[in-house]
VOGU-3710 file (C-alpha; in Angstrom, 3 decimals, decimal comma):
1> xxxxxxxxxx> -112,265/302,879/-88,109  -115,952/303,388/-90,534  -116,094/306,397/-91,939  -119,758/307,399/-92,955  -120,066/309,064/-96,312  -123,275/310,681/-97,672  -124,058/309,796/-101,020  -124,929/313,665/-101,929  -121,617/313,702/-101,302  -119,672/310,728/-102,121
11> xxxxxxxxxx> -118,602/312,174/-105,915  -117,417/315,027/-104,141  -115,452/312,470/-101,677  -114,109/310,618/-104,523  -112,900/313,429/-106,758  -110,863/314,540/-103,467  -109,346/310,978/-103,193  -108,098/311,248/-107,061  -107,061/314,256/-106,771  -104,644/313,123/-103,509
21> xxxxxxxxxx> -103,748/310,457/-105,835  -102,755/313,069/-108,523  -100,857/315,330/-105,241  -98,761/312,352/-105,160  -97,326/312,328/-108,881  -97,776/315,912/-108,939  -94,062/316,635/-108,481  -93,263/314,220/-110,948  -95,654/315,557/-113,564  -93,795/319,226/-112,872
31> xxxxxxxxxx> -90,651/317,951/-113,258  -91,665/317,024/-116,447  -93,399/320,188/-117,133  -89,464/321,316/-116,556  -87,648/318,913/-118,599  -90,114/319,911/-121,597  -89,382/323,482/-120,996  -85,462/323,079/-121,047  -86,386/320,949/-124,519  -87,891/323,448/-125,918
41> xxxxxxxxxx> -85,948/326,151/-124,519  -82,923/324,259/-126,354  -84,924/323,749/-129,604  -85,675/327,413/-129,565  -82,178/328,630/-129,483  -81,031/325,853/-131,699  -83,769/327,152/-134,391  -82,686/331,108/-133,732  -78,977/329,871/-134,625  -80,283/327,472/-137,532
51> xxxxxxxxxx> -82,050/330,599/-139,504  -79,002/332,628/-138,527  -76,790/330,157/-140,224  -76,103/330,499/-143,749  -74,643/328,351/-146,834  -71,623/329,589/-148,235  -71,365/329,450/-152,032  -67,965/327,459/-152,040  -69,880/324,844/-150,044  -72,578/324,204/-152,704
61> xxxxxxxxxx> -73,789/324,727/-156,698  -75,595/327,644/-156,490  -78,985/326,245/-157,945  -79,117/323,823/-154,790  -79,129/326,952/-152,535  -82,989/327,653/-152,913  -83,728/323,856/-152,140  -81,082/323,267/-149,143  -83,102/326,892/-147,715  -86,306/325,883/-148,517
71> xxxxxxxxxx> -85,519/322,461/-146,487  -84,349/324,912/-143,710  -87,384/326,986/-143,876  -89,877/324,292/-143,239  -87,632/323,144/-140,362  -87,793/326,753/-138,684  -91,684/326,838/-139,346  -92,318/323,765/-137,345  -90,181/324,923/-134,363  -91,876/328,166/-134,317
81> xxxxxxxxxx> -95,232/326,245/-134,378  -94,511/324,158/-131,712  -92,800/325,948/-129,346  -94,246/329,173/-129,750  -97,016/328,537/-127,443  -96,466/328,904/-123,728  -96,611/325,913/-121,613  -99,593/325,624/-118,839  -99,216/324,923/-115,517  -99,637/321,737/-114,163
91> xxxxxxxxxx> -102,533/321,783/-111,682  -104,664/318,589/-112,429  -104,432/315,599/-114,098  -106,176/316,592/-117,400  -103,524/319,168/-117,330  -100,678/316,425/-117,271  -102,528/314,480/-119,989  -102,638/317,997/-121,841  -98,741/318,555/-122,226  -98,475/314,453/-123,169
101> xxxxxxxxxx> -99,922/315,500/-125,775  -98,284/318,868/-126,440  -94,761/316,808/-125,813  -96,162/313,940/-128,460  -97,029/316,545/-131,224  -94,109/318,433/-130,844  -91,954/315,309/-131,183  -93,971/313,828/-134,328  -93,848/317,167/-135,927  -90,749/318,163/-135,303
111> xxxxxxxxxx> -89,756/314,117/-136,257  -91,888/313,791/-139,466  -89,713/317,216/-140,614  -86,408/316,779/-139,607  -86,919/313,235/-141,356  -88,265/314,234/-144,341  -85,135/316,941/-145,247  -83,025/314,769/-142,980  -80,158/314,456/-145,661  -80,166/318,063/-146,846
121> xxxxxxxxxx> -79,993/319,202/-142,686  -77,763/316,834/-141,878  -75,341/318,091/-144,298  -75,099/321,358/-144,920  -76,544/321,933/-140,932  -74,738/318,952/-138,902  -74,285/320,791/-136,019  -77,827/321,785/-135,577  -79,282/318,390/-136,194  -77,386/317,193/-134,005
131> xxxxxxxxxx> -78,760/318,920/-131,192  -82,522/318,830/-132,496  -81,686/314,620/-132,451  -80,344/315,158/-128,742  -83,225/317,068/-127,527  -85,910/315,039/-129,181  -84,056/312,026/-127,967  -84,619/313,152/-124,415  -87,931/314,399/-124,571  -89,046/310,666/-126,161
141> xxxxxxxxxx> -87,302/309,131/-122,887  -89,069/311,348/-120,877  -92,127/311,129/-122,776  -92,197/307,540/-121,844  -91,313/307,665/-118,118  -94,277/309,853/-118,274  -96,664/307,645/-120,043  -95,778/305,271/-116,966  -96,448/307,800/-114,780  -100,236/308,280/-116,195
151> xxxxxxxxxx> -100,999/304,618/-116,906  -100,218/304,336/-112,863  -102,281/306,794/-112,164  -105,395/305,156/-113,750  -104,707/301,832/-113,035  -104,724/303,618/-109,090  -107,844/305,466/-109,802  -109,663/303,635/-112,618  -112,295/301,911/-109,861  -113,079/305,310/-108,783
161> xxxxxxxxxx> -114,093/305,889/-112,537  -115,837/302,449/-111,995  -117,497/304,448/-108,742  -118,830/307,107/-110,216  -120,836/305,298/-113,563  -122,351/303,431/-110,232  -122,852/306,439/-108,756  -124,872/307,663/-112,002  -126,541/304,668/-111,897  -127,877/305,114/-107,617
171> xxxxxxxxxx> -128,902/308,680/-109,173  -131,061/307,639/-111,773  -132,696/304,562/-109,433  -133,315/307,420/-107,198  -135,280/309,237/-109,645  -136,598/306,456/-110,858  -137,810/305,661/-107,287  -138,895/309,086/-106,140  -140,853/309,588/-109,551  -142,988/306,284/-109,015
181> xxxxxxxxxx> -143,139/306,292/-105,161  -145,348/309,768/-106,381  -147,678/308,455/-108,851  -148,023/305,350/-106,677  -149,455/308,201/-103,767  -151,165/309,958/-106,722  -153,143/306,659/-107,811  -154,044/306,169/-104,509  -155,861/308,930/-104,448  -157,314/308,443/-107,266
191> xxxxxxxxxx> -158,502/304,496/-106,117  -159,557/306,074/-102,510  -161,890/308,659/-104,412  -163,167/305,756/-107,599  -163,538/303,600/-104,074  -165,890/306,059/-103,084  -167,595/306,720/-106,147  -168,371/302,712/-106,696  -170,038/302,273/-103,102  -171,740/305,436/-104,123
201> xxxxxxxxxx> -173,009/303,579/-106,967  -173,949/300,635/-105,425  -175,915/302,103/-103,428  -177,926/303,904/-105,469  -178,578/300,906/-107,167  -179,394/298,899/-103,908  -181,672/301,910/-103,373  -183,242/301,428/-106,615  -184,240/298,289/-105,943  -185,951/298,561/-103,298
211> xxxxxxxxxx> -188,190/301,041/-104,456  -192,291/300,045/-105,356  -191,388/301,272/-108,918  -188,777/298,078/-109,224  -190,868/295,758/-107,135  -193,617/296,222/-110,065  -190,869/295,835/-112,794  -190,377/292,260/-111,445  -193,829/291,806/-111,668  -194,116/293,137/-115,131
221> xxxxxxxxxx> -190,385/291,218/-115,822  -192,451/287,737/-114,659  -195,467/288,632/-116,480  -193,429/289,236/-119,637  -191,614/285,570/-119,389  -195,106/284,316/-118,891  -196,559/285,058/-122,170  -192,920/284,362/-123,103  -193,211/281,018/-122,626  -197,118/280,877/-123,904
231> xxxxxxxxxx> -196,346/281,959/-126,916  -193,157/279,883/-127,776  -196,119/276,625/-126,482  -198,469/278,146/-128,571  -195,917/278,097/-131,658  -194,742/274,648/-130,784  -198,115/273,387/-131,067  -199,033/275,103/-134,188  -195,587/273,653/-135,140  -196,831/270,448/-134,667
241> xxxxxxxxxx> -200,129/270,723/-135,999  -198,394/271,233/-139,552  -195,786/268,705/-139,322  -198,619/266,131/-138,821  -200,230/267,310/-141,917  -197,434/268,360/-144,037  -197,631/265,106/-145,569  -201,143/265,919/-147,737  -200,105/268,965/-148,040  -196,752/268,534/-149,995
251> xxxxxxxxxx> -198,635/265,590/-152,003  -201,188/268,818/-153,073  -198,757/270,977/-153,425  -196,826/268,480/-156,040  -199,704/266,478/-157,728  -202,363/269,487/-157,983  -200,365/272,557/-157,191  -200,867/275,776/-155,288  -200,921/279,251/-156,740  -197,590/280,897/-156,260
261> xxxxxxxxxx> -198,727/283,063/-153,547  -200,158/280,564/-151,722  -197,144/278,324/-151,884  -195,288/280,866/-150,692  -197,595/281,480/-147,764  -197,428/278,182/-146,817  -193,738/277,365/-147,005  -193,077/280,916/-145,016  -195,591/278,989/-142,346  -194,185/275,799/-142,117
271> xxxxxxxxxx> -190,917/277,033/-141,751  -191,652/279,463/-139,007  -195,571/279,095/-137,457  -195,063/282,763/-136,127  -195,229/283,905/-140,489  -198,983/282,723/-139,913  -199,623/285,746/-137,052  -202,564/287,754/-138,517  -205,800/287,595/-139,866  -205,494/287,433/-142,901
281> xxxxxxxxxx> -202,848/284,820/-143,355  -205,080/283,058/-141,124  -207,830/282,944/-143,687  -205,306/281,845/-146,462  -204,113/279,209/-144,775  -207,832/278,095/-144,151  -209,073/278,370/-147,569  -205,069/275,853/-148,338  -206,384/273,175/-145,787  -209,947/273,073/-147,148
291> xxxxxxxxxx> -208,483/272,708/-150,443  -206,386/269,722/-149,664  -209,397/268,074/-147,611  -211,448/268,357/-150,121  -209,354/267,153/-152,455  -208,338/264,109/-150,065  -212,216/263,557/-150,071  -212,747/263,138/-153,332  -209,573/260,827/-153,893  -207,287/263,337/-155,954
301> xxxxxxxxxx> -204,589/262,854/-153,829  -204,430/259,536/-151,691  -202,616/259,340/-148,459  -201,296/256,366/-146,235  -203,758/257,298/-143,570  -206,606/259,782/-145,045  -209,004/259,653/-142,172  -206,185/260,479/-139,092  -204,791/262,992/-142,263  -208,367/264,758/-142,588
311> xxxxxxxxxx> -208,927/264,464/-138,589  -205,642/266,651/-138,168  -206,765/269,047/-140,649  -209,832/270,145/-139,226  -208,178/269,947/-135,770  -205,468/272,742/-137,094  -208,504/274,537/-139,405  -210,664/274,685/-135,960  -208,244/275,990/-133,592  -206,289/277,901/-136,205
321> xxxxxxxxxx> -207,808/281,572/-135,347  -207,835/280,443/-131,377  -203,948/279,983/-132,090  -203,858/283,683/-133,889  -205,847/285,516/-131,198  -204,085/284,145/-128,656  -200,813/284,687/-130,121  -201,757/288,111/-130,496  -202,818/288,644/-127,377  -199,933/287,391/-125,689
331> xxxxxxxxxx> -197,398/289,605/-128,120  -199,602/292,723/-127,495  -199,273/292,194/-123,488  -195,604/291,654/-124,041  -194,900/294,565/-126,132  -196,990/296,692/-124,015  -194,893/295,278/-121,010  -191,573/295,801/-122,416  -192,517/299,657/-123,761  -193,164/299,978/-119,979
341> xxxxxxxxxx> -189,794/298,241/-118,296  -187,566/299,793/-121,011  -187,619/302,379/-119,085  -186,397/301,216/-116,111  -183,982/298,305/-118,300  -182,176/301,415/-119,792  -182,039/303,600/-116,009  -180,314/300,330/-114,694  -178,244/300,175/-117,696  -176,880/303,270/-117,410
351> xxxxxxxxxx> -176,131/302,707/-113,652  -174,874/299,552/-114,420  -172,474/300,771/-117,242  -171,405/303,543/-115,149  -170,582/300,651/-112,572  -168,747/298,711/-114,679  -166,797/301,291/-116,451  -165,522/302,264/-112,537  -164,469/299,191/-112,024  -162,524/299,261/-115,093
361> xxxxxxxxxx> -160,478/302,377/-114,523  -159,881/300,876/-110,944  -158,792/297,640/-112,548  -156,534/299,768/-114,953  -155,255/301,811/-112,097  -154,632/299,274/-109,634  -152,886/297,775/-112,834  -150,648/300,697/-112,951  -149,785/300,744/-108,966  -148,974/297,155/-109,564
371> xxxxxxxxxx> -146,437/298,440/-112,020  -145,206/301,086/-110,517  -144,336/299,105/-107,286  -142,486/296,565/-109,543  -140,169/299,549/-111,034  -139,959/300,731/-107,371  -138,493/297,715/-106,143  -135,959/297,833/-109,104  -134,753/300,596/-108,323  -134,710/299,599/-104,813
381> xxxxxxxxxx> -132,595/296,713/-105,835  -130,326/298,662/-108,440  -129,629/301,077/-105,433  -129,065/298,616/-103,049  -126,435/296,424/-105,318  -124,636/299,495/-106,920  -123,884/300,769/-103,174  -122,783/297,473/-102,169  -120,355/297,735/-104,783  -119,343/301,393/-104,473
391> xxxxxxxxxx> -118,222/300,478/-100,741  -115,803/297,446/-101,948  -114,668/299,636/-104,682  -113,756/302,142/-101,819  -112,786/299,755/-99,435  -110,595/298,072/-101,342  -108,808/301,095/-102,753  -108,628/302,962/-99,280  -108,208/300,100/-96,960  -111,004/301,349/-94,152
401> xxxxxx> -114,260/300,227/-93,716  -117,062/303,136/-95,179  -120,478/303,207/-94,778  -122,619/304,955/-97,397  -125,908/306,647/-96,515  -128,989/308,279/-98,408
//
């Protein structure tokens, strides 16, 4: 026989199967409950005689008298204290556990009292000891017997304890799994619609490029990497030009000298040829290399090879202002170019940006779906074990085969 057991019910099914396991030591428990009550029925009477009872002066010096009825006293206090109270009914097994308890504090009390006066009791109130070590006798044999009782009890009922931490546990998973199962739907809305948005995007841009506005852009784009490159040749070739004089030059510079401006001028040139772009630099530099060939000429300085030295100067000091205007041209086409596609560079920028931070948020959410399924499928699994476990728990404790459904 399976018996089918839904898990919004299965605490409820498990409390009733503890508390058939409590039905069964019920009687037990009450006949304790019984036993107790006769105790401390007993005690009762025994204390109503005890404070009835009194020393008689031939029995004692009279200054002992306050102390042996002070001993008494405290005695009487403690039995009123712990018997006074009504005993509950036993109706569950927290209620059994309750009067252990009551039984355990009324026998240290009334143990830790009667021991600590036990002399002065015990003789001048024999008779009444002696029935308070009876009845406290009995109630420790029963106190034990029912100690038994409970520790059977869980030992019979401690896996259904076990069942129902594994039960807390299938709860949370299941909140755990409904919670992420709908932010997973709610991110895939959110993808579907950024899905949308992105194509969107694209083709705008797509559109964009096909316009007559982007096909000149190109143009312009190719234009611009044109004089680009013309004017990186043109400064390699004016970078040239000085290297294959710099030799005269330096030997000027160091045997005759060049004002400081001019040396700066001409060390801000050779370092960079694009220092040399205007006019007037252009002049300065002319006015330097007529200097040196003059000087060259009339044998102030002397070079390895003055001829090819003085040919390379007036090469450079003839084409020096062809190098400038060109230059300039060149950088005035390209600045006019880029004034005009910087336009349309920062309208696909901002496309483009747009674009990529899309993608972004879609890489971040598909991220967090990614997580989400992974704490899904935990849960799944924590579910999954946890009821595996609940059903041999049950199984084992109820001998039938159970079958637990969500």
């Amino acid at each position: 026989m399976q018996t089918e057991i839904a898990f919004s019910e299965l605490e409820q099914w498990i409390k009733k199967h503890m508390d058939s396991s409590f039905e069964e030591i019920k009687p037990q428990a009450i006949s304790f409950r019984n036993k107790f009550q006769l105790i401390i029925n007993s005690i009762k009477m025994m204390g109503k005689q005890l404070g009835e009872a009194q020393i008689k002066e031939d029995q004692v010096a009279q200054q002992f008298i306050p102390v042996i009825n002070d001993a008494k006293n405290t005695l009487l206090t403690t039995i009123h204290r712990e018997t006074s109270d009504k005993l509950m009914e036993i109706n569950t097994f927290e209620d059994l556990l309750a009067l252990r308890d009551r039984a355990k504090s009324l026998l240290t009390r009334l143990g830790e009292t009667g021991g600590s006066h036990s002399r002065t009791i015990h003789s001048f109130f024999a008779k009444y000891a002696k029935v308070l070590k009876l009845e406290l006798g009995i109630l420790d044999k029963e106190l034990k017997r029912i100690n038994e009782l409970i520790d059977d009890y869980d030992e019979k009922t401690s896996m259904f304890v076990d069942c129902k931490q594994r039960i807390a546990k299938v709860s949370s998973a299941l909140n755990v799994e409904r919670e992420f199962l709908m932010k997973q739907n709610e991110i895939r809305d959110e993808l579907g619609l950024l899905t949308n948005k992105k194509a969107e995007l694209e083709r705008k841009i797509e559109d964009y490029k096909r316009t007559e506005r982007y096909n000149q852009y190109l143009k312009d784009k190719e234009v611009m990497e044109g004089a680009g490159n013309a004017i990186n040749n043109i400064l390699s070739e004016l970078n040239a030009a000085f290297s294959r004089i710099s030799r005269p030059l330096s030997k000027y510079s160091y045997e005759l000298g060049l004002d400081k401006e001019s040396n700066i001028l001409m060390q801000s040139v050779m370092e960079s040829p694009a220092n040399l772009m205007a006019d007037d630099k252009a002049n300065n530099i002319m006015e330097i290399l007529n200097k040196v060939k003059d000087a060259m000429q009339k044998g102030r300085i002397v070079t390895k090879n003055p001829e090819r030295d003085v040919e390379n100067i007036n090469t450079l000091a003839n084409n020096l202002h062809d190098y400038v205007k060109q230059y300039m041209d060149y950088h005035s086409n390209m600045q006019e170019l880029r004034n005009k596609t910087s336009v349309i560079d920062n309208e696909l920028e901002r496309m483009y940006e747009e674009l990529r931070k899309i993608r972004d948020y879609m890489q971040h959410k598909e991220s967090s779906l990614n997580d989400y399924n992974q704490r899904v499928t935990n849960a799944k699994v924590t579910i999954k074990d946890e009821l595996k476990k609940i059903v041999e728990i049950i199984e084992s404790a109820t001998m039938n085969k159970v079958t637990i459904t969500i």
